[in-house]
C-alpha positions as CSV (number, residue, x, y, z in Angstrom):
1,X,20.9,7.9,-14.9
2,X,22.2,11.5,-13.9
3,X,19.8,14.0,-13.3
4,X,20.5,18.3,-12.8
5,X,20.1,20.1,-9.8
6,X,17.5,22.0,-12.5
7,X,16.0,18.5,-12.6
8,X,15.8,17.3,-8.5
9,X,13.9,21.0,-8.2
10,X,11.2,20.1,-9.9
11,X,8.3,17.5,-9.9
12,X,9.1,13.7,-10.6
13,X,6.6,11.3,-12.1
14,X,6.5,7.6,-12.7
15,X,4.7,4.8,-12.6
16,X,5.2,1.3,-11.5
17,X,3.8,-2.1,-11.7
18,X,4.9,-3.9,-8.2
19,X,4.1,-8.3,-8.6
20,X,2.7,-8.9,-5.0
21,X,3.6,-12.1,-4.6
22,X,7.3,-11.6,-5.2
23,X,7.5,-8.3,-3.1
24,X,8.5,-9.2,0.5
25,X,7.2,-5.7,2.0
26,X,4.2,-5.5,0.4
27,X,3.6,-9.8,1.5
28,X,4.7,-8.1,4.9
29,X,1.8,-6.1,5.3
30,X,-0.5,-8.5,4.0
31,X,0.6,-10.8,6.3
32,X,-0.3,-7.9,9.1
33,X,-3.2,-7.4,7.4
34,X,-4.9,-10.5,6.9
35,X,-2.8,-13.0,8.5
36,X,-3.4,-11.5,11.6
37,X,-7.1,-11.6,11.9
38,X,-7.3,-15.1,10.4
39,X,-4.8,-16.6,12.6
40,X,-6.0,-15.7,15.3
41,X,-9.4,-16.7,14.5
42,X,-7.7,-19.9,13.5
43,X,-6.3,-20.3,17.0
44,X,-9.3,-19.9,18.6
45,X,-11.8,-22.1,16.2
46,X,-9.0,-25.1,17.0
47,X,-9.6,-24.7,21.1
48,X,-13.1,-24.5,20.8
49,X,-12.5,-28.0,18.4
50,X,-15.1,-26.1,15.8
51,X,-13.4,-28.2,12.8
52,X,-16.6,-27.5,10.6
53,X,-15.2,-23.7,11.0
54,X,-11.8,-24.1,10.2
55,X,-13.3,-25.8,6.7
56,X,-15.1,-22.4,6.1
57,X,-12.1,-20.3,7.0
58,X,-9.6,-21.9,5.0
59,X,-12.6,-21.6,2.3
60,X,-13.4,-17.9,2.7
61,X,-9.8,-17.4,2.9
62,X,-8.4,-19.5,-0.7
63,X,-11.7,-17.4,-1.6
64,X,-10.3,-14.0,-1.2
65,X,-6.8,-14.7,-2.3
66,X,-8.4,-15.8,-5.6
67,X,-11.2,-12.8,-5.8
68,X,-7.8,-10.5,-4.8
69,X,-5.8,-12.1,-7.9
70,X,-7.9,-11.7,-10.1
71,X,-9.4,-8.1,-9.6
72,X,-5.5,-6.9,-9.3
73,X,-4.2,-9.1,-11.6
74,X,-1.1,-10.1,-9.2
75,X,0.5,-6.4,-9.4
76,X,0.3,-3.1,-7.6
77,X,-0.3,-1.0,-9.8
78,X,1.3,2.7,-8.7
79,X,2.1,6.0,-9.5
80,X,4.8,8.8,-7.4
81,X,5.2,12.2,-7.8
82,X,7.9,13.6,-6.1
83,X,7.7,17.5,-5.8
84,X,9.6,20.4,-4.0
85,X,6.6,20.3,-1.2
86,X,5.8,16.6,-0.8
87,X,5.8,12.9,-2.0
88,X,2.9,11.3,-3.6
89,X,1.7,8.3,-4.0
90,X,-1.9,7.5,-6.5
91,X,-3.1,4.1,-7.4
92,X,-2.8,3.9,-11.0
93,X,-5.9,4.8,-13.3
94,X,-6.0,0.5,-14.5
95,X,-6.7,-0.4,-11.1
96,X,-8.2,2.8,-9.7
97,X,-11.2,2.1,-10.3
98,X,-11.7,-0.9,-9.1
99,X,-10.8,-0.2,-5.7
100,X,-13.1,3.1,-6.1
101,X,-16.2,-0.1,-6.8
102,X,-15.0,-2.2,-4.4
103,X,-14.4,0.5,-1.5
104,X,-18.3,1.5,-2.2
105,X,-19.4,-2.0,-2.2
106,X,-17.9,-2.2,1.0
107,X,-19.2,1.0,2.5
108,X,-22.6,-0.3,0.8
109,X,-22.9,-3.6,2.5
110,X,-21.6,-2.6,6.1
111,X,-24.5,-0.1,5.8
112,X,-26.7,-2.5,4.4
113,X,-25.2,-5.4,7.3
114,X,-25.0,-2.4,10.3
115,X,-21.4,-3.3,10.0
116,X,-19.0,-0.4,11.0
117,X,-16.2,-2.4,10.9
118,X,-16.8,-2.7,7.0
119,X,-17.8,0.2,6.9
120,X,-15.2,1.9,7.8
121,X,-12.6,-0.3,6.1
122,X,-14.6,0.7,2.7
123,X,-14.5,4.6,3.5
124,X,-10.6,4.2,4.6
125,X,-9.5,1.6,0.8
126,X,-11.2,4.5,-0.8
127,X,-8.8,7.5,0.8
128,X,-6.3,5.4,0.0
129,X,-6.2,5.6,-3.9
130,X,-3.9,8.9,-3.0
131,X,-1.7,9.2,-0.5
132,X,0.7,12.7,0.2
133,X,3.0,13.1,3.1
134,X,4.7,16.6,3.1
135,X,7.9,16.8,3.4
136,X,7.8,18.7,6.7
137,X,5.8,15.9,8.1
138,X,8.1,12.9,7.5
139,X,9.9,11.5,10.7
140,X,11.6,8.8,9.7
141,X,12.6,7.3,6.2
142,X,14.4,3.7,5.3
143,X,16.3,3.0,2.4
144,X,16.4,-0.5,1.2
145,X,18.4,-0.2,-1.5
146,X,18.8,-4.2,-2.7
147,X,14.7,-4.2,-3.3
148,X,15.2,-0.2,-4.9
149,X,12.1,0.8,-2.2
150,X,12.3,4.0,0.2
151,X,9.5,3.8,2.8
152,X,8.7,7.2,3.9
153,X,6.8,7.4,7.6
154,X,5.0,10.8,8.2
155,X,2.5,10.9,11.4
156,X,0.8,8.2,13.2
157,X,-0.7,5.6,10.3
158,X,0.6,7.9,7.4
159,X,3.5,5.8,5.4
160,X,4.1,5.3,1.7
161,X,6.5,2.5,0.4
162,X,8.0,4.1,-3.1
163,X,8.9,1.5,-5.3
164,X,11.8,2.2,-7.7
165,X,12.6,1.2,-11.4
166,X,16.9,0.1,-11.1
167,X,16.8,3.1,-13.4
168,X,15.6,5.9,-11.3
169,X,16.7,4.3,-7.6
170,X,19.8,6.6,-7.7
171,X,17.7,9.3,-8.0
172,X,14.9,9.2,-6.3
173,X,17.1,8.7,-2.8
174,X,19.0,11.9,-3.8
175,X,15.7,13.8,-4.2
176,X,14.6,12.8,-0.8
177,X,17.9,13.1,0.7
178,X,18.3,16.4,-0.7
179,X,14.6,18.0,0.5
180,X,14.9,16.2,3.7
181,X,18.5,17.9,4.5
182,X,16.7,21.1,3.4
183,X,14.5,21.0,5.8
184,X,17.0,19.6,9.1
């Protein structure tokens, strides 16, 4: 698909519906995420020889891989807007609000359990629904064209993986080329 120098000046929308399981950047950061904590717990629950703990872990954990499958149905679910100022990323509306109810059952209970941990995970799921990175603030972006995704890093924690239809790829890359060379 070609698109106008008319067209890369203004705003591009689409949407997206990423499967998690087959996406090895987004099983990447869950892996960070969640493999992490566990394994490590795993470690230390097998030196300490508390086997009726490694029972419960595997448990809690085969529990919230089910309870994750099911509430997102197995997709990411995710919207861009690329604009003259900035790129966007939103959650779509489907699963929007669910991760607005879970986020404040989260904040909820580490209040209720004097959990900041919890807490604070809650309050930082919720800002996530929608993320924006100007383009003046981006440092470093990586093109991966095979999986048609551009990761985009702006300042310290601030990065937005922009997942791309084999239709638009082309163009997306130009658009960000094309600001970001503005701007050098």
């Amino acid at each position: 698909m070609i698109y106008s120098e008319k067209e890369l000046s203004e705003e591009f929308v689409w949407e997206i519906k990423v499967p998690i399981l087959k996406n090895s950047f987004i099983l990447k950061q869950l892996g960070f995420a969640v493999g992490i904590p566990f394994g490590l717990l795993l470690v230390v629950l097998i030196v300490v020889k508390a086997y009726n703990g490694l029972l419960l872990l595997g448990l809690t954990f085969g529990l919230t891989l089910l309870l994750f499958f099911i509430i997102f149905r197995g997709t990411y679910d995710v919207r861009y807007k690329l604009a003259h100022s900035s790129i966007s990323c939103f959650t779509q509306k489907s699963q929007q609000k669910r991760v607005k109810v879970l986020s404040i059952l989260t904040v909820v209970l580490g209040l209720i359990k004097k959990n900041p941990t919890s807490t604070g995970i809650g309050l930082l799921s919720y800002n996530s629904i929608k993320v924006t990175i100007p383009f003046e603030r981006i440092r470093k972006i990586k093109y991966i064209e095979p999986k048609r995704t551009i990761i985009v890093y702006g300042d310290f924690a601030e990065n937005i993986a922009v997942f791309c239809t084999e239709e638009n790829y082309a163009f997306v890359e130009r658009f960000i080329k094309t600001r970001r060379s503005e701007l050098v």
